[in-house]
C-alpha positions as CSV (number, residue, x, y, z in Angstrom):
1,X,0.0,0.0,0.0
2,X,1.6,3.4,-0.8
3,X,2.0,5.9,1.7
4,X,-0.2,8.5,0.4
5,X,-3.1,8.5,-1.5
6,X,-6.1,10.3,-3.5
7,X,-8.7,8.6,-3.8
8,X,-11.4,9.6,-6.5
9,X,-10.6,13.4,-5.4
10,X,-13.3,15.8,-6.8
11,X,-13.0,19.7,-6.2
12,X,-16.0,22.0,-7.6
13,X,-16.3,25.6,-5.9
14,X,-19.7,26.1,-7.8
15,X,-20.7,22.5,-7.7
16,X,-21.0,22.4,-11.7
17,X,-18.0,22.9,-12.9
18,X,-14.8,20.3,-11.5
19,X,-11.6,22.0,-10.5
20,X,-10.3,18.0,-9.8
21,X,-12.3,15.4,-11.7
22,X,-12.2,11.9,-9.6
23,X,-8.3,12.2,-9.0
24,X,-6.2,9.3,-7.8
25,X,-2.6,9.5,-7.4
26,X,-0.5,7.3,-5.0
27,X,2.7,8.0,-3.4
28,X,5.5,5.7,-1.8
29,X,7.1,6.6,1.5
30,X,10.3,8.3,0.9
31,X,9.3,9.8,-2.9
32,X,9.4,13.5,-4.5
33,X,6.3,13.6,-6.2
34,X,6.2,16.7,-8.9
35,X,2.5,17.7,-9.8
36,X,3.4,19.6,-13.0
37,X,1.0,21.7,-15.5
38,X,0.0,25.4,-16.5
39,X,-2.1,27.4,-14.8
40,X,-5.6,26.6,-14.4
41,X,-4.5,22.4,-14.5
42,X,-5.7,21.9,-10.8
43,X,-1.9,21.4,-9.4
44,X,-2.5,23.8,-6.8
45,X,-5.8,22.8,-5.6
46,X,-4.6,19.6,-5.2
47,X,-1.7,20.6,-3.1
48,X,-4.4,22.7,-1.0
49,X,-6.2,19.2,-0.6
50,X,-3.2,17.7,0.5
51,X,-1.9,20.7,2.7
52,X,-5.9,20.5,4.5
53,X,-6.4,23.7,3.4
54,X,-9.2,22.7,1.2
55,X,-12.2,20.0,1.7
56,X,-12.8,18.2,-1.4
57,X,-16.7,17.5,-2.4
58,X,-15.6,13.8,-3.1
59,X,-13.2,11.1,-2.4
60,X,-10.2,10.4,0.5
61,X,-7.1,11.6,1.1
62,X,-4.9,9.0,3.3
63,X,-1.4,9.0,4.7
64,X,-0.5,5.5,5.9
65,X,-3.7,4.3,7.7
66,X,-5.0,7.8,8.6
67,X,-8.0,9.4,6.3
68,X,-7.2,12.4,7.3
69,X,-9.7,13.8,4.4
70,X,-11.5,15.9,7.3
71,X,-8.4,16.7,9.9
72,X,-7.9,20.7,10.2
73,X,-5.1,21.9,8.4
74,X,-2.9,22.5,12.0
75,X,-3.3,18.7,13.3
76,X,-1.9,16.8,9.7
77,X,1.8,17.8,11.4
78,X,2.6,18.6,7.2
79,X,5.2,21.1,6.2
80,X,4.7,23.6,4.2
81,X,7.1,26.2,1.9
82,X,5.4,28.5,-0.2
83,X,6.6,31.0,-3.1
84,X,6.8,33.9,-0.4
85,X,9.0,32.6,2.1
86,X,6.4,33.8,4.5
87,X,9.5,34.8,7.5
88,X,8.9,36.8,10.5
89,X,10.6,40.0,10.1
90,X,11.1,40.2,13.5
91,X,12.3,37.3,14.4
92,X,16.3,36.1,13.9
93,X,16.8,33.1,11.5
94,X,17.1,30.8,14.9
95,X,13.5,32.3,16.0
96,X,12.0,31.6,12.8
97,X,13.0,28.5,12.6
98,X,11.7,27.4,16.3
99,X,8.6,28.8,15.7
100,X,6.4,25.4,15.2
101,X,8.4,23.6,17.6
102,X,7.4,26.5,20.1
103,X,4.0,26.4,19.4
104,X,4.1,22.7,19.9
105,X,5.7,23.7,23.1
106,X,8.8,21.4,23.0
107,X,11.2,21.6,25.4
108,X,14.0,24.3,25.6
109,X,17.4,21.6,24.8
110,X,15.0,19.7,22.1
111,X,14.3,22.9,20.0
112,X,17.9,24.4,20.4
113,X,19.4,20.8,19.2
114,X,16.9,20.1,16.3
115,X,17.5,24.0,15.2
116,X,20.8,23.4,15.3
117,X,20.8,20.1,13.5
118,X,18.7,21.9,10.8
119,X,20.5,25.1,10.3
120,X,23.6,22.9,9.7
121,X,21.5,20.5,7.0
122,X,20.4,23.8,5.8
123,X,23.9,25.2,5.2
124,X,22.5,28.2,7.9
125,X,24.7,27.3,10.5
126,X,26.7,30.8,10.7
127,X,23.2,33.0,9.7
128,X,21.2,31.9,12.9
129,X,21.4,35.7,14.6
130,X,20.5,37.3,11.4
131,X,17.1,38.6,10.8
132,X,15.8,37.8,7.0
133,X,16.4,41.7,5.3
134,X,19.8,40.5,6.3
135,X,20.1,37.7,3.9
136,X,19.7,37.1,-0.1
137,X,16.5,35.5,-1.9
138,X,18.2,31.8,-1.9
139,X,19.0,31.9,1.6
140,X,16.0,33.0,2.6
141,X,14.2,30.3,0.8
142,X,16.1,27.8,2.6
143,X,14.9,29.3,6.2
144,X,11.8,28.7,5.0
145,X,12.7,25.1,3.9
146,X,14.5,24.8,7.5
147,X,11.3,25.6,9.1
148,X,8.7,23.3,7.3
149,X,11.7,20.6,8.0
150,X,12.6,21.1,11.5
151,X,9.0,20.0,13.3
152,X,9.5,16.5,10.9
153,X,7.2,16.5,9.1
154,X,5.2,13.5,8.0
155,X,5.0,15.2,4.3
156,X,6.9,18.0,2.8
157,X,5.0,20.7,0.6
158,X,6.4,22.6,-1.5
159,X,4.2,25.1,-4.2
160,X,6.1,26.4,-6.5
161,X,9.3,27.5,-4.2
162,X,11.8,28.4,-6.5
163,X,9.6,31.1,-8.4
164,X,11.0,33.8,-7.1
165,X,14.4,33.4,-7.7
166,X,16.9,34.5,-10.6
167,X,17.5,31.6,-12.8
168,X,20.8,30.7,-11.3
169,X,19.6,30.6,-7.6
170,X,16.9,28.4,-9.0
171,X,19.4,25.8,-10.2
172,X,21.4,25.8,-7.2
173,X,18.0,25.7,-4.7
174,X,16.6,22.9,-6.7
175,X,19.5,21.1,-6.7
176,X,19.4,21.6,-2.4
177,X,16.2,21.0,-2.3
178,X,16.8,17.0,-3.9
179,X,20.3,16.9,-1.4
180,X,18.1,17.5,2.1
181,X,14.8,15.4,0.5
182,X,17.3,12.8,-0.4
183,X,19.5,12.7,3.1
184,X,17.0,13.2,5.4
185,X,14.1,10.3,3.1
186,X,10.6,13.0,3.6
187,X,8.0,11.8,1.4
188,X,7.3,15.3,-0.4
189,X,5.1,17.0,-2.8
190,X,6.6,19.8,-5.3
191,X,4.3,21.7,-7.4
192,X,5.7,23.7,-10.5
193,X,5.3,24.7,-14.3
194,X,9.1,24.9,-15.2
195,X,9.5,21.0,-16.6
196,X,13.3,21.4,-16.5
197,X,12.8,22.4,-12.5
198,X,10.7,19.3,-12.1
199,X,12.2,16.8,-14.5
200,X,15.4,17.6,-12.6
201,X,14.5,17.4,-9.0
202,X,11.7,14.3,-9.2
203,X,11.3,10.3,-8.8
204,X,7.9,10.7,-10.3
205,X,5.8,13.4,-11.9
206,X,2.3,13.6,-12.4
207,X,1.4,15.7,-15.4
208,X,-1.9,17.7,-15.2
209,X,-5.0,19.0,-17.8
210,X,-8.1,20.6,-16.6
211,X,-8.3,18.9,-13.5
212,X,-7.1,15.3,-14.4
213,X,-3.6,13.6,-14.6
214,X,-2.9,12.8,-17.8
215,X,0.4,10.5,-16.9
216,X,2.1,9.9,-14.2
217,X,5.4,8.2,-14.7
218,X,9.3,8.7,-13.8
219,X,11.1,12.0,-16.0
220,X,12.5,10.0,-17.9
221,X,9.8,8.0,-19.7
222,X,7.2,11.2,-19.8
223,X,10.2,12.7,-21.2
224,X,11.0,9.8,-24.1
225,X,7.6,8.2,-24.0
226,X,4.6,11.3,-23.5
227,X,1.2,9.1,-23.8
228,X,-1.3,12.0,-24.9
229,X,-0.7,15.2,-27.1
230,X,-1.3,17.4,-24.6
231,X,2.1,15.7,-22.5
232,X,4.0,16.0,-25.7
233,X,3.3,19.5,-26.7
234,X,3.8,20.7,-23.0
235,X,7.8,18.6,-22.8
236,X,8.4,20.6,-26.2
237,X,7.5,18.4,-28.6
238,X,6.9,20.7,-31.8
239,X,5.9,18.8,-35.1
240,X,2.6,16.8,-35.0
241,X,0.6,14.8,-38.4
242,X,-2.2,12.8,-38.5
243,X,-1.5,9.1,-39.1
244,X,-3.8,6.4,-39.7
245,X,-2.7,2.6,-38.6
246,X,-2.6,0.7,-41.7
247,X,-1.5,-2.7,-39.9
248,X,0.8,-3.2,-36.7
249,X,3.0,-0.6,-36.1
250,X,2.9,0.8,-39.5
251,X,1.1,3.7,-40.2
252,X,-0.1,6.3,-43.6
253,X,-0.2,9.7,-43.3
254,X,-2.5,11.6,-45.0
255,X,-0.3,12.2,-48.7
256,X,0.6,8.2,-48.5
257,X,4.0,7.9,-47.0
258,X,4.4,4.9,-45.1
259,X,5.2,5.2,-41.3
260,X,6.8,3.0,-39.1
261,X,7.0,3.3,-35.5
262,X,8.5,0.8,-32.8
263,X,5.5,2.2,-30.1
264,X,2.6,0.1,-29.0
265,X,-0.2,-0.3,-31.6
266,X,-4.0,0.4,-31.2
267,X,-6.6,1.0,-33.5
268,X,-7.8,4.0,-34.5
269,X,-6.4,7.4,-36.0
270,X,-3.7,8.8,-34.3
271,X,-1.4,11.7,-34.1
272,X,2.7,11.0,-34.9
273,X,4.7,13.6,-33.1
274,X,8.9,13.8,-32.7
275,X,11.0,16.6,-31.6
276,X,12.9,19.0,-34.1
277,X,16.4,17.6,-32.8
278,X,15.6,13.7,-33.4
279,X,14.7,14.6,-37.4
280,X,17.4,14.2,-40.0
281,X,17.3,16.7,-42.9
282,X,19.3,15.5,-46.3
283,X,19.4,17.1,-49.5
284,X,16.0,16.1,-51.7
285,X,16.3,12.3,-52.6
286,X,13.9,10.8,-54.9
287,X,13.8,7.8,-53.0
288,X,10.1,6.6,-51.9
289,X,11.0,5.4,-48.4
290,X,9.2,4.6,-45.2
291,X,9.4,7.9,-42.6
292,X,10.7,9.5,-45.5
293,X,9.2,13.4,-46.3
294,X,10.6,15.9,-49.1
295,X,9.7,19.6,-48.8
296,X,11.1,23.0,-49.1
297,X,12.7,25.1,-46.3
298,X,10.7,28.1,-45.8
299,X,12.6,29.4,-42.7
300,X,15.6,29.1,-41.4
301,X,16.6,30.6,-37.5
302,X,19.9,30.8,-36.0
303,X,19.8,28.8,-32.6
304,X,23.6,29.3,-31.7
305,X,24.9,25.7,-32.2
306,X,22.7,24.8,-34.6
307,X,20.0,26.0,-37.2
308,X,16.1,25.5,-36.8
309,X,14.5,24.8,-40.2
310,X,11.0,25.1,-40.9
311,X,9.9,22.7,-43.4
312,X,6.6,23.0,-45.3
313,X,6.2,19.6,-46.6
314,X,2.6,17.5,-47.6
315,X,2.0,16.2,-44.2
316,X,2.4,19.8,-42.4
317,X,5.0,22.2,-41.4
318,X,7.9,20.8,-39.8
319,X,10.8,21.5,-37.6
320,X,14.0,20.1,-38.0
321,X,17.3,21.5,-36.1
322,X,20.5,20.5,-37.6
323,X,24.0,21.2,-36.5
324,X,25.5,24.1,-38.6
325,X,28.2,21.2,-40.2
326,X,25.9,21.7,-43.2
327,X,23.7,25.0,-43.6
328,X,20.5,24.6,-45.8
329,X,19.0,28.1,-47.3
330,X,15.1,29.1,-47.2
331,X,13.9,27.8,-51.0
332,X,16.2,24.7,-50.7
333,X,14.3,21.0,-51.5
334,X,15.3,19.0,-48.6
335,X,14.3,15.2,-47.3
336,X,13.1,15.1,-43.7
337,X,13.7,11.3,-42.0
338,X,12.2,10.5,-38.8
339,X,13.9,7.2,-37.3
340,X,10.9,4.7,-35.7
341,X,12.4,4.8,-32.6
342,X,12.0,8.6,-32.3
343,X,8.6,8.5,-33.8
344,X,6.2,8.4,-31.0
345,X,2.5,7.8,-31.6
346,X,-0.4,9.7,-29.7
């Protein structure tokens, strides 16, 4: 049995239209869950279910053999870090720190020791007597992390923490965020938009559309392997075609050429899909081959290492980048192969 669990979660603030539509999602003791999406998906809310902070219309929320689908939000004993760090201005790094074990009224020795312990995890050790104005944006967020940490936390949440940062603080926090959730094994819940932030910091991540997960898999395979068309245009896949199976695992697109593809086959119409990097562009060949498209380069961008060519072609516009070993110009007939292990069907 995992460790936590949704169970047929539905969210509604106007009891017609669904926020969450019957949401499930499991988590194993120990795991960094990303729930990722764009705004409006329902990754929020369903962090806000979590957290307490929210009472869904329908379904259970469980964390090893508690429902706590009804506790209040101050007896679940989660932590929480938000995208304002949310510190007392008053208080010295030490005193914000202590606060929930103070209100939990822990004795003197056991709050001094577990700050300590955290401040040094934290890589706060030598700010303790500073007061936040005192400190930059990064360390600051890891006070905040040190706080939701220190009262151990059964689950760690974290909503979209790293937002406020410069894009190099946001590689370095992410990158402390896995190092503490890794050494110190806190089941946790990290909610973002920024795939590269999540991809990077996750065991598992739950992609989300209008309310529902549409997969839930490790980085890597949403990354290689996206199972709708939403998934794939969200990771950055760029070039999409209609295909139509013709027999197993080969597939027509809508001019004739002759598709094959090493995915799973179903029945049905689908959609073929690769990324502009994992297309090969040749000069035009007459040859009539399988995953084989000719067109003519209509634009052509400068991407630093490479060029981005944009390929008008009988099945759609494509993208194809190419390293600048051979530069194509805008008019120029060129052949656009997709390999069947990079052609992924949704």
């Amino acid at each position: 049995m995992s460790y936590v669990e949704l169970k047929d979660i539905r969210v509604s603030y106007d009891n017609k239209s669904n926020i969450l539509k019957d949401l499930n999602l499991s988590i194993e003791k120990g795991e960094l869950v990303s729930l990722l999406g764009p705004s409006g998906c329902g990754k929020t809310t369903t962090l806000r279910v979590i957290a307490g902070l929210i009472e869904p219309n329908d379904g259970e929320f469980l964390v090893g053999t508690q429902n706590l689908t009804k506790v209040p939000v101050h007896k679940r004993e989660f932590g929480m870090v938000f995208q304002s760090y949310a510190l007392f201005p008053h208080l010295t790094i030490k005193e914000n720190v202590a606060f929930g074990l103070k209100l939990r009224k822990e004795k003197k020795n056991s709050i001094e020791k577990k700050v300590k312990d955290i401040l040094a995890i934290t890589g706060l050790e030598e700010l303790g007597d500073r007061y936040p104005k005192q400190l930059s944006g990064g360390q600051r967020q890891r006070v905040a992390l040190a706080r939701a940490l220190v009262i151990e936390p059964k689950l760690l949440l974290l909503d979209e923490p790293l937002s406020n940062l410069d894009a190099k603080l946001r590689l370095a926090m992410r990158i402390e965020i896995k190092r503490i959730q890794r050494q110190l094994g806190i089941t946790s819940v990290f909610v973002t938009h920024d795939q590269e932030e999540c991809f990077s910091i996750s065991d598992r991540v739950a992609v989300m559309n209008k309310g529902v997960i549409e997969q839930f898999d490790t980085p890597e395979e949403i990354y290689n392997n996206p199972k709708t068309e939403f998934v794939a245009r969200f990771i950055g896949f760029e070039n999409f075609f209609e295909l139509t199976p013709t027999e197993e695992w080969n597939y027509k697109a809508v001019d004739g050429t002759v598709f094959h593809s090493t995915r799973d086959w179903e029945p049905g119409k689908h959609t073929g899909t690769i990324r502009p990097d994992d297309i090969e562009i040749t000069r035009n060949s007459k040859q009539n081959e399988n995953n084989m498209v000719s067109g003519i380069i209509k634009v052509r961008t400068f991407l630093g290492k490479s060029y981005q060519y944009e390929v008008e072609t009988h099945i759609g516009k494509l993208l194809a980048n190419k390293t600048d070993d051979v530069v194509y110009q805008v008019g120029d007939e060129v052949t656009l192969f997709m390999p069947s292990h990079k052609l992924i069907i949704v």
